[in-house]
LUMTI-460226 format. One record per residue (C-alpha): x, y, z; residue in three letters; chain. Coordinates in steps of 0.1 Angstrom, whole numbers, always signed. Layout:
<node px="X" py="Y" pz="Z" aa="ALA" ch="A"/>
...
END
This chain:
<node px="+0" py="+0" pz="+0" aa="UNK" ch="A"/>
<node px="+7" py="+36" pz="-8" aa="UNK" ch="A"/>
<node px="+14" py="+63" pz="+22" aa="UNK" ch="A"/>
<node px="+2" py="+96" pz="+10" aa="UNK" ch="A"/>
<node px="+0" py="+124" pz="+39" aa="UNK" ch="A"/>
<node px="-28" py="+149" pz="+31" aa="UNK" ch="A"/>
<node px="-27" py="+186" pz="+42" aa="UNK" ch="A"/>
<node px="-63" py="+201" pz="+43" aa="UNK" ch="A"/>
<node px="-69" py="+237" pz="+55" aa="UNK" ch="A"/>
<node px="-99" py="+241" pz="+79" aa="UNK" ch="A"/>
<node px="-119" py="+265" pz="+90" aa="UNK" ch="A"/>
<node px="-151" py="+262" pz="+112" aa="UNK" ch="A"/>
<node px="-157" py="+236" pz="+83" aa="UNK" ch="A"/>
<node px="-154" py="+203" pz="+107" aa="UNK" ch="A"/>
<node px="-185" py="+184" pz="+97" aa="UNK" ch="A"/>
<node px="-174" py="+188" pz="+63" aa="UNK" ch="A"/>
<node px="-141" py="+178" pz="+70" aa="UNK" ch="A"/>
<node px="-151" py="+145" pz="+87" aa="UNK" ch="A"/>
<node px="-171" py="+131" pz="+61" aa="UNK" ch="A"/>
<node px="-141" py="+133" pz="+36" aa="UNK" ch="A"/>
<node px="-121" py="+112" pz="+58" aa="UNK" ch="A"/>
<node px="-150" py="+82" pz="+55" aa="UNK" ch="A"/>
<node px="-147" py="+85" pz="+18" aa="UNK" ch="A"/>
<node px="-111" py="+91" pz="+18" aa="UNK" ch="A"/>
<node px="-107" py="+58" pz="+39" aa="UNK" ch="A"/>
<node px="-135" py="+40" pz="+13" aa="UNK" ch="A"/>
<node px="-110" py="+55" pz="-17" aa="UNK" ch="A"/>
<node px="-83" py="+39" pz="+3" aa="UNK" ch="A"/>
<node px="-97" py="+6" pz="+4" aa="UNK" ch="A"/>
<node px="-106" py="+2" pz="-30" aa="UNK" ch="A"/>
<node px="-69" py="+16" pz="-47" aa="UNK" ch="A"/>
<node px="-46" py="+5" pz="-17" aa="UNK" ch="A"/>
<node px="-35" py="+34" pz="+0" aa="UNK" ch="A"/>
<node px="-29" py="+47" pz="+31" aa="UNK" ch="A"/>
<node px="-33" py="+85" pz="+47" aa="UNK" ch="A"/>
<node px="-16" py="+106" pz="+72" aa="UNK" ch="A"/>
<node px="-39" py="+134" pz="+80" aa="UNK" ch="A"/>
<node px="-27" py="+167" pz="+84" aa="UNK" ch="A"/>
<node px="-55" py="+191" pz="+91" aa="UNK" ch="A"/>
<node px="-46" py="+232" pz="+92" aa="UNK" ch="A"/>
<node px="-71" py="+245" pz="+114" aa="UNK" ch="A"/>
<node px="-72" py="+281" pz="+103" aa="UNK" ch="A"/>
<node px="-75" py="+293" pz="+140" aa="UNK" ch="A"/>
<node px="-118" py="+286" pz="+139" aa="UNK" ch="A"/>
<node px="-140" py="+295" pz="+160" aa="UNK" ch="A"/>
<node px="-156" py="+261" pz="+167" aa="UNK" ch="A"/>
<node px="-128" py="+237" pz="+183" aa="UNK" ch="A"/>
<node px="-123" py="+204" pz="+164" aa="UNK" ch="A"/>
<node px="-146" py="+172" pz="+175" aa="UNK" ch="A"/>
<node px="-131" py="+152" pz="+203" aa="UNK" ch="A"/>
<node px="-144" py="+122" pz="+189" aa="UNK" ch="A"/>
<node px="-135" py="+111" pz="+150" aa="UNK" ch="A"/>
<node px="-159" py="+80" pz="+139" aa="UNK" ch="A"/>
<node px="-149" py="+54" pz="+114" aa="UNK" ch="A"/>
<node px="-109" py="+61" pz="+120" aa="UNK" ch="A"/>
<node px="-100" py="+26" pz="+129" aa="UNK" ch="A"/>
<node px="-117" py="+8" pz="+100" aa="UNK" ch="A"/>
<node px="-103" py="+34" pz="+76" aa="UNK" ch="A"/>
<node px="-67" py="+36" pz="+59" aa="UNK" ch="A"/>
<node px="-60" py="+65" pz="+77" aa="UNK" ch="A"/>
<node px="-30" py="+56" pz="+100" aa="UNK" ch="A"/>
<node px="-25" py="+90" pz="+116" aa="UNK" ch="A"/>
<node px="-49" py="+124" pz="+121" aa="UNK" ch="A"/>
<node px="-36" py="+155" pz="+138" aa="UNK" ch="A"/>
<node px="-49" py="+188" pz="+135" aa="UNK" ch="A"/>
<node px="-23" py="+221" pz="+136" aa="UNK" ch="A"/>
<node px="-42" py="+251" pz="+156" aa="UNK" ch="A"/>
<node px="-29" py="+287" pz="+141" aa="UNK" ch="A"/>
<node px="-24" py="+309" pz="+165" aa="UNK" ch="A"/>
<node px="-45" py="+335" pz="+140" aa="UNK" ch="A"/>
<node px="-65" py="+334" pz="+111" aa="UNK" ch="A"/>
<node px="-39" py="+334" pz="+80" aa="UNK" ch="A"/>
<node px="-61" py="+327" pz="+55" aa="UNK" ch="A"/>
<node px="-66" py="+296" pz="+31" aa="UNK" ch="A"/>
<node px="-33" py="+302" pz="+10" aa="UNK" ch="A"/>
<node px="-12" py="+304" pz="+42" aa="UNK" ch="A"/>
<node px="-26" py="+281" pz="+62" aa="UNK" ch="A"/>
<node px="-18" py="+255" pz="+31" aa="UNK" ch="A"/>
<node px="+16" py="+271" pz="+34" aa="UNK" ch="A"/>
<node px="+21" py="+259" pz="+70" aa="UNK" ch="A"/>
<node px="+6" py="+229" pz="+65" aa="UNK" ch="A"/>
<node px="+34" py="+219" pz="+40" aa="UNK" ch="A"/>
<node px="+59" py="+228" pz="+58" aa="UNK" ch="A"/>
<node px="+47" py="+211" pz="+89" aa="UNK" ch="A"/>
<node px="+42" py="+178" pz="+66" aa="UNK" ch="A"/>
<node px="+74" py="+183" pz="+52" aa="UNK" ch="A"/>
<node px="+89" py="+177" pz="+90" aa="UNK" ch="A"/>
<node px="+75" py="+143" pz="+94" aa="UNK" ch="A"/>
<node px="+100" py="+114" pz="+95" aa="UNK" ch="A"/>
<node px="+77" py="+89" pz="+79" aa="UNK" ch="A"/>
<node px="+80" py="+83" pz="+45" aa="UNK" ch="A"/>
<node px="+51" py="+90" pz="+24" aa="UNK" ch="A"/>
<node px="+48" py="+86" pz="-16" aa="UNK" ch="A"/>
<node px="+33" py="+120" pz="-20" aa="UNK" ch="A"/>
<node px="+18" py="+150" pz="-4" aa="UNK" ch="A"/>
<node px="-19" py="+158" pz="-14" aa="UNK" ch="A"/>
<node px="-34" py="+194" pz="-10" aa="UNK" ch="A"/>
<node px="-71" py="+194" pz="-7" aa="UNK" ch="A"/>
<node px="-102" py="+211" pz="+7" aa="UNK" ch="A"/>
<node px="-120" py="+200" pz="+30" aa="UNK" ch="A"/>
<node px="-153" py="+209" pz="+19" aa="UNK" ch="A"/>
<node px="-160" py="+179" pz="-9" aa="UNK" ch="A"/>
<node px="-153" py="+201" pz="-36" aa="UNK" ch="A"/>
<node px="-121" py="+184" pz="-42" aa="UNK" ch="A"/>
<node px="-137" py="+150" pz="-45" aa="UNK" ch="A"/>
<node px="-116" py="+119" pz="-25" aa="UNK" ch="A"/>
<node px="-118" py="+99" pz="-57" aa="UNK" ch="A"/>
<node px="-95" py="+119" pz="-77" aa="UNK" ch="A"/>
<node px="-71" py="+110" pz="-50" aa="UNK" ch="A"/>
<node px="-61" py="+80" pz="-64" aa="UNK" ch="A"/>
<node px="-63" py="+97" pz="-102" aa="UNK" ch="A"/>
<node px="-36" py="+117" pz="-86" aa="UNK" ch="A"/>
<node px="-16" py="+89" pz="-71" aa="UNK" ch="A"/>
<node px="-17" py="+70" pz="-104" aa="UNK" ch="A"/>
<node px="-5" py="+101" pz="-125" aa="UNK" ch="A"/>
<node px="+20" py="+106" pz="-101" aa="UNK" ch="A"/>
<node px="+35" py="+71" pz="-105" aa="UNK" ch="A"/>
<node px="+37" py="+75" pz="-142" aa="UNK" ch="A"/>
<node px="+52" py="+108" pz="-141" aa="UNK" ch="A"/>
<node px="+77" py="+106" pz="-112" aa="UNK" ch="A"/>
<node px="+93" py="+135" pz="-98" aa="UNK" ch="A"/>
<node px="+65" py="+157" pz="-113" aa="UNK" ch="A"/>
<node px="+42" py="+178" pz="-93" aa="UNK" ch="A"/>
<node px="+4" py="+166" pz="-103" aa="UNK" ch="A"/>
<node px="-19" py="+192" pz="-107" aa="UNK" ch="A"/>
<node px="-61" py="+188" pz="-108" aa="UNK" ch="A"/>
<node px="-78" py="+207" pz="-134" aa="UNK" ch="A"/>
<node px="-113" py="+214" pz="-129" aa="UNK" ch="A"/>
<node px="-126" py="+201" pz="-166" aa="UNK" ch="A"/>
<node px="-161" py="+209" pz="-155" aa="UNK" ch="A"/>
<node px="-174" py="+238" pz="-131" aa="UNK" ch="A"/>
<node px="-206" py="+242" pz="-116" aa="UNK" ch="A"/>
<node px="-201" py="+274" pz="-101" aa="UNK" ch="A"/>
<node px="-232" py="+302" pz="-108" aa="UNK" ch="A"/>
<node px="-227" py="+319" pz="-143" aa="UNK" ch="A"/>
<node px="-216" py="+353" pz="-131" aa="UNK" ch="A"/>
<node px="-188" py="+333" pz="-110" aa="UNK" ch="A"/>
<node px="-179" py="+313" pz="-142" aa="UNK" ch="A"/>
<node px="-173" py="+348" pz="-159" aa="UNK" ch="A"/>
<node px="-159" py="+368" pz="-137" aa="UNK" ch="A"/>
<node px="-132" py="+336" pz="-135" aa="UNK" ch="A"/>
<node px="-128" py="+339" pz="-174" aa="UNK" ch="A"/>
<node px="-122" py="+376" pz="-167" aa="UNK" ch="A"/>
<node px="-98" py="+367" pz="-143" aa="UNK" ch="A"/>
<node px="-77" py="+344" pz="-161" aa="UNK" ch="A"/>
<node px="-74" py="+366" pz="-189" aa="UNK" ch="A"/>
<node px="-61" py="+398" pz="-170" aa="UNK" ch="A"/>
<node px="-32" py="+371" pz="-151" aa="UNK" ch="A"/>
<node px="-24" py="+361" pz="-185" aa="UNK" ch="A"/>
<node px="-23" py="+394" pz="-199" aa="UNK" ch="A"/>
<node px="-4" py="+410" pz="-167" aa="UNK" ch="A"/>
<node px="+22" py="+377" pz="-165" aa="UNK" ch="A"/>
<node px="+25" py="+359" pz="-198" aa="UNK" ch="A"/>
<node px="+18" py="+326" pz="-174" aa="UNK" ch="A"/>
<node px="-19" py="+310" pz="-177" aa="UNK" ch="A"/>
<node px="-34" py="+291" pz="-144" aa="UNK" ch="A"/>
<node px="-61" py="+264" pz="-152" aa="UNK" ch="A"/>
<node px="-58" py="+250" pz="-120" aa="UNK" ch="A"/>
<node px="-63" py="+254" pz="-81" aa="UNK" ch="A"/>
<node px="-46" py="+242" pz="-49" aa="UNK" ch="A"/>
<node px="-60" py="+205" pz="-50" aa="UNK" ch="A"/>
<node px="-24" py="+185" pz="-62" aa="UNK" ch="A"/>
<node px="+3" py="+161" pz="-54" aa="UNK" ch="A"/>
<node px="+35" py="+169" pz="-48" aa="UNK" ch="A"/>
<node px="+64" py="+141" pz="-42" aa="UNK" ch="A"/>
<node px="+81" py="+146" pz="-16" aa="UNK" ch="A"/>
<node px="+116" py="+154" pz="-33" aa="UNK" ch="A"/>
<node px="+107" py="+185" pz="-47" aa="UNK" ch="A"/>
<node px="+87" py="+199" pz="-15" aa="UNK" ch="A"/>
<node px="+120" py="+216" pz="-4" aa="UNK" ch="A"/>
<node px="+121" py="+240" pz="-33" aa="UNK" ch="A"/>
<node px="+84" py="+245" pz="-29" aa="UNK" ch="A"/>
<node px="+83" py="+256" pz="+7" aa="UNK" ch="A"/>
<node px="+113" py="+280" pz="+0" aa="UNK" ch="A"/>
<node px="+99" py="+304" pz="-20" aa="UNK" ch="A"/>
<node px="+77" py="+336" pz="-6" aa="UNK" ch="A"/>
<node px="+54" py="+333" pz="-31" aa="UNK" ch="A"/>
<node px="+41" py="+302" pz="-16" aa="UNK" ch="A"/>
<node px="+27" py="+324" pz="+15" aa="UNK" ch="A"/>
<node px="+6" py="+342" pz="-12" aa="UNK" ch="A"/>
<node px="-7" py="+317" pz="-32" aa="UNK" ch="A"/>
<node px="+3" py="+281" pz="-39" aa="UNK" ch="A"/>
<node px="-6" py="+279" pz="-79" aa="UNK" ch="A"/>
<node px="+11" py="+309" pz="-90" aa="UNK" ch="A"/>
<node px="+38" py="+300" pz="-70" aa="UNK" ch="A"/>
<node px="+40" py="+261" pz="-83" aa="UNK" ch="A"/>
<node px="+41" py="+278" pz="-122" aa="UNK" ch="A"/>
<node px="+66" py="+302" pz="-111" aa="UNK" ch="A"/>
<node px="+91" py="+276" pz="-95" aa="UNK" ch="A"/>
<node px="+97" py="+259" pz="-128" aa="UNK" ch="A"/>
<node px="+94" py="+225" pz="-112" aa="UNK" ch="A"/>
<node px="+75" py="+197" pz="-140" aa="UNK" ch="A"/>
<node px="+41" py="+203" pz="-139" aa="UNK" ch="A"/>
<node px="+17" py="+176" pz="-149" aa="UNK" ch="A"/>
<node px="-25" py="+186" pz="-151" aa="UNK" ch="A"/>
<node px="-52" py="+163" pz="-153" aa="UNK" ch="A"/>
<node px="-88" py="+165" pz="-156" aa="UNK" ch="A"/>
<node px="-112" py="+162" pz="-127" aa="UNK" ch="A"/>
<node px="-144" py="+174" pz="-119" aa="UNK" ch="A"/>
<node px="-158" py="+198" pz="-92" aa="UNK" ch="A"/>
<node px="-179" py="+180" pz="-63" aa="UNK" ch="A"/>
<node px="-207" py="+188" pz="-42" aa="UNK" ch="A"/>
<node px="-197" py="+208" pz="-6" aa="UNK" ch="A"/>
<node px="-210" py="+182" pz="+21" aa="UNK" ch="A"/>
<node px="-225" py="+209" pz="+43" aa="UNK" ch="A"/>
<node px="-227" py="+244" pz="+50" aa="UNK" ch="A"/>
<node px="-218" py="+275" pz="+29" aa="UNK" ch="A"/>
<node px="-185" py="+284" pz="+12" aa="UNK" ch="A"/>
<node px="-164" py="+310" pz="+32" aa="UNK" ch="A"/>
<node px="-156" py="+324" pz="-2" aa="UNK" ch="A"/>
<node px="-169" py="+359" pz="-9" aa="UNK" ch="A"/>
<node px="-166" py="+384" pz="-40" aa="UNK" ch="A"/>
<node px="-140" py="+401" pz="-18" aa="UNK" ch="A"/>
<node px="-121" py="+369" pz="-5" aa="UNK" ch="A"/>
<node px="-121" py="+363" pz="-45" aa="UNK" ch="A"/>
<node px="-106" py="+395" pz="-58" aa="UNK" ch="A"/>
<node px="-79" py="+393" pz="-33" aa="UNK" ch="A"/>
<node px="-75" py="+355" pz="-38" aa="UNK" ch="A"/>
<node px="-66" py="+365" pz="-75" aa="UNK" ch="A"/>
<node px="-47" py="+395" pz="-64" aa="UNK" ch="A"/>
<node px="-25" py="+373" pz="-46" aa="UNK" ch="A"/>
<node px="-20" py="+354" pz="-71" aa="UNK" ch="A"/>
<node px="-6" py="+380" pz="-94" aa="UNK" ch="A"/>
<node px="+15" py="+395" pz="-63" aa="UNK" ch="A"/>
<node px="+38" py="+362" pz="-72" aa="UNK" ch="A"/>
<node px="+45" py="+377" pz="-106" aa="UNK" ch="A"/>
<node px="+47" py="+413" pz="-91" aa="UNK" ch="A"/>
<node px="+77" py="+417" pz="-110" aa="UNK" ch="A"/>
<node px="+66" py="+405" pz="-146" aa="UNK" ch="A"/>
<node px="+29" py="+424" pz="-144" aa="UNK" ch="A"/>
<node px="+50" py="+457" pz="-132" aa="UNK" ch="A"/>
<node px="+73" py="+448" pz="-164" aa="UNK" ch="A"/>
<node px="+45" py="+448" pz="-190" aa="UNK" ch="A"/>
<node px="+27" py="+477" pz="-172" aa="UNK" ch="A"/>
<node px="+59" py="+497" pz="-181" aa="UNK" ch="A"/>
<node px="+62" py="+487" pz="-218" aa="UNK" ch="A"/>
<node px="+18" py="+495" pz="-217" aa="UNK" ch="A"/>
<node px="+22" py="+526" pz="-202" aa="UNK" ch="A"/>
<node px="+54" py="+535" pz="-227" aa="UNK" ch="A"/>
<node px="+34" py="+530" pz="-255" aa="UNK" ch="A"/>
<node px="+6" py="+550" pz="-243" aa="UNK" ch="A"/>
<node px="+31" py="+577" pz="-237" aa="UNK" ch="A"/>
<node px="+46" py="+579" pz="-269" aa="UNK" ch="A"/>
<node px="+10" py="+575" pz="-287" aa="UNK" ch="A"/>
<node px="+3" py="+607" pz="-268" aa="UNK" ch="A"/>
<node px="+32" py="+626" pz="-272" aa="UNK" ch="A"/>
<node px="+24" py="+621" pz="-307" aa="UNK" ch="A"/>
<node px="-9" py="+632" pz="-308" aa="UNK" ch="A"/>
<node px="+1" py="+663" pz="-289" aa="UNK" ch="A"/>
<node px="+20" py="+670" pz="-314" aa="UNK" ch="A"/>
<node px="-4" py="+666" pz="-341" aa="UNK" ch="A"/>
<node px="-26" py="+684" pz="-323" aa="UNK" ch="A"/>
<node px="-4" py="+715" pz="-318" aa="UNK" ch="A"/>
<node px="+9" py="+712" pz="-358" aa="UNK" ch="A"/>
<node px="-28" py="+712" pz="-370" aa="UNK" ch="A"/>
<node px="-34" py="+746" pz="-342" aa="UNK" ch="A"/>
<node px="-4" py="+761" pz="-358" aa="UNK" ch="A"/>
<node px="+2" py="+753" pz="-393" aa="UNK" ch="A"/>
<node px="-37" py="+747" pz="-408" aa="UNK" ch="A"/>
<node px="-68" py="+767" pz="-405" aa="UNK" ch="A"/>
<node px="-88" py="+740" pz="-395" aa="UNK" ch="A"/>
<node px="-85" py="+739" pz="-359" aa="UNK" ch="A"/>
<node px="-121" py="+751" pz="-339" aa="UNK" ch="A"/>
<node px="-112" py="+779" pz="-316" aa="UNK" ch="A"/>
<node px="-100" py="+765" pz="-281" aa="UNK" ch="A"/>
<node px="-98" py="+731" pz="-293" aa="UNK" ch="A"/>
<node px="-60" py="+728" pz="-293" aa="UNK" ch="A"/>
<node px="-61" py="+737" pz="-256" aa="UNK" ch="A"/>
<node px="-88" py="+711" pz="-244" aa="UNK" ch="A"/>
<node px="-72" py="+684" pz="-261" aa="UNK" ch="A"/>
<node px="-35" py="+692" pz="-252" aa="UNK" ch="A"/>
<node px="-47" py="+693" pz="-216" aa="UNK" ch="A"/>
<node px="-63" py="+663" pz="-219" aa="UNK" ch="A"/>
<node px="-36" py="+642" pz="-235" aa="UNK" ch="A"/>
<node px="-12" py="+659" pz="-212" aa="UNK" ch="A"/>
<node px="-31" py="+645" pz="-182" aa="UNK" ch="A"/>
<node px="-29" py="+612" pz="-197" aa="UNK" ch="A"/>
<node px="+6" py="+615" pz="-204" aa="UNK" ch="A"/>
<node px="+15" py="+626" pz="-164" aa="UNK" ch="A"/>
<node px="-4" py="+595" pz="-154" aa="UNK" ch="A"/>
<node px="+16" py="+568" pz="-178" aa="UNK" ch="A"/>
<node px="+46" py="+583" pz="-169" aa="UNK" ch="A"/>
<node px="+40" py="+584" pz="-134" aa="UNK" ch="A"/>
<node px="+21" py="+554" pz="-123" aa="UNK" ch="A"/>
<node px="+48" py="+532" pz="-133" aa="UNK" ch="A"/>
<node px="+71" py="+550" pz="-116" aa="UNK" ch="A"/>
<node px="+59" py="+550" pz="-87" aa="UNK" ch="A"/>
<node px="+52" py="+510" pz="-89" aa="UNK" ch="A"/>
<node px="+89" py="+506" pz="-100" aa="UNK" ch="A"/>
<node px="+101" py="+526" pz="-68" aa="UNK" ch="A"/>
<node px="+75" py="+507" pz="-44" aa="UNK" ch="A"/>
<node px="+90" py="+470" pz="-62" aa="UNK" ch="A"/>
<node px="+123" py="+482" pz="-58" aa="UNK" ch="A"/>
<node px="+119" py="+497" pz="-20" aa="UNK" ch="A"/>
<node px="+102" py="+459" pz="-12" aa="UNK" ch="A"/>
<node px="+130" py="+441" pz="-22" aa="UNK" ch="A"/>
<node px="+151" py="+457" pz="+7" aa="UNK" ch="A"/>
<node px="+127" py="+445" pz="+30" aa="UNK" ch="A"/>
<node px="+126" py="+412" pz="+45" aa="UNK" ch="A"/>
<node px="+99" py="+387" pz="+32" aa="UNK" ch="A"/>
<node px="+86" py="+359" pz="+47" aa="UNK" ch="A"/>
<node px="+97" py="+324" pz="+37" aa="UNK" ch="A"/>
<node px="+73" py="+296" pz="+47" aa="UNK" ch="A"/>
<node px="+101" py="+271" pz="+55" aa="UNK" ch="A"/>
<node px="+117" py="+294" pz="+80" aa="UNK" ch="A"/>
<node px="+91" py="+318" pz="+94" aa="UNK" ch="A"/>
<node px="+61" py="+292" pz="+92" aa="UNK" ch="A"/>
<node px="+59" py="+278" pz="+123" aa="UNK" ch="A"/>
<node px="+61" py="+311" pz="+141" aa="UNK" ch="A"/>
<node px="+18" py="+309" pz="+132" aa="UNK" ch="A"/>
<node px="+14" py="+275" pz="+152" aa="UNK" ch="A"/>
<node px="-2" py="+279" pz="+183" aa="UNK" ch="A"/>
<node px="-3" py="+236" pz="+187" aa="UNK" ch="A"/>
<node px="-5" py="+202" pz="+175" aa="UNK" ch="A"/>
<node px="-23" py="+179" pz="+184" aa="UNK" ch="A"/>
<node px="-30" py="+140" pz="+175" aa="UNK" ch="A"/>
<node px="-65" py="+131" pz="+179" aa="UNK" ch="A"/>
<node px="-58" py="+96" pz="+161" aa="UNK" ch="A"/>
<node px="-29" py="+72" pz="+154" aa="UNK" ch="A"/>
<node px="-27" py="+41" pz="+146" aa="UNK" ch="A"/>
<node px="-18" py="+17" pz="+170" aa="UNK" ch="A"/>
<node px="-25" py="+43" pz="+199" aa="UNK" ch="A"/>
<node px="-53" py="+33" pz="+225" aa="UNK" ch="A"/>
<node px="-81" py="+53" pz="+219" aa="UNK" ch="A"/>
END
């Protein structure tokens, strides 16, 4: 059998979170693998159940949950939750990101095993081949995915829900961006990426934590790992709307002085105009070039040093060969 360890970020999201172990253990059964549990508890206001049902005729040979000390958010609490799984001595075949909701659905697990196997050494990555999110959430997503594009030159099809082996974790947890968002930063570290297809699943209870807010910055955050690239082509933009306006100014004060077509107080209006717009793409830049540049003085945090800082506890609720 297969040992995978699991990181799954929680918050208040506990009945959820315990039906997906049943079905993770029935996945386990039926495709021969074994789980270590790693749940991030996102510092929630509802304390985990005491009790876990069904652990002992599951795969699931160990379950603890890591308490933050304060709410992080999902990206970071994912963060510390590799970096946390990345510390345990036992050896494991891969490490699995997932939510805990059902969204993510336990019987890709295996999909993600098997891919993994086949591809060794590459990071496996679940692509959501079919959404059933509302329409104006589908299209604000396609909006989405075009501005990254646009703003990085890099496109993301997929979410946090993938395997990583073990080897390549290192590099992973070392780079900031991975406090920020785990996608962006997966693309950006150059490791192999392979995607396969899944499909979306049904939450088992409750409502998604995820507001319009919580999604704009979710996306911001995912650009703020390409801060450098997006402020890069933002330049070149704003250069060629510069010189496009430097040239019509010019136009605009030849046709003033050398033609008799020019309505009186035209010239004026539009040379103000275009002046405004030339202030603005010269200085917008600037002032993101000296903001990038004044960052990279400063000390950023690195998940694999300055991760657990945000852990408050850990505790086992379940292992193995424990009495219960």
């Amino acid at each position: 059998m297969k040992s995978i360890c699991i990181v799954i970020p929680i918050y208040d999201d506990w009945e959820s979170v315990q039906r997906l172990l049943i079905d993770l253990g029935v996945v386990g059964h039926e495709h021969g693998l074994r789980y270590r549990i790693l749940l991030v508890d996102d510092s929630s206001n509802a304390p985990p159940p005491e009790h876990w049902t069904g652990l002992e005729e599951s795969t699931i040979d160990s379950l603890r949950v890591v308490r933050l000390g304060c709410n992080l958010g999902h990206q970071r609490a994912i963060a510390v939750g590799l970096v946390i799984s990345r510390k345990d001595s036992a050896p494991c075949s891969g490490i699995i990101v997932m939510d805990g909701d059902g969204e993510d659905r336990p019987v890709e697990v295996s999909r993600l095993v098997a891919a993994s196997a086949a591809n060794p050494g590459c990071v496996i990555c679940a692509r959501r081949a079919r959404r059933s999110e509302p329409l104006l959430f589908r299209a604000f997503y396609h909006a989405y995915k075009i501005l990254f594009g646009q703003l990085t030159g890099v496109r993301i099809d997929f979410g946090n829900f993938c395997l990583i082996p073990p080897g390549i974790l290192r590099p992973i947890v070392s780079q900031a961006g991975l406090w920020n968002h785990l996608a962006a930063t997966l693309t950006r570290s150059r490791v192999p990426l392979i995607k396969i297809n899944t499909i979306r699943g049904e939450r088992y209870a409750g409502q998604s934590k995820m507001n319009f807010i919580s999604l704009i910055v979710h996306g911001l955050s995912a650009i703020s790992v390409y801060a450098d690239a997006a402020l890069v082509r933002l330049i070149v933009a704003a250069t060629v709307l510069a010189s496009c306006t430097v040239a019509a100014i010019l136009v605009t004060v030849g046709v003033r002085s050398f033609t008799d077509r020019a309505i009186p107080g035209w010239a004026s209006g539009v040379v103000g105009t275009l002046s405004v717009i030339l202030f603005q793409a010269v200085f917008i830049p600037a002032t993101g070039v000296l903001t990038v540049l004044s960052l990279r003085t400063l000390r950023t945090v690195v998940p694999v040093i300055d991760a657990e800082h945000f852990v408050e506890s850990i505790r086992s609720f379940y292992s193995r060969g424990d009495d219960q």
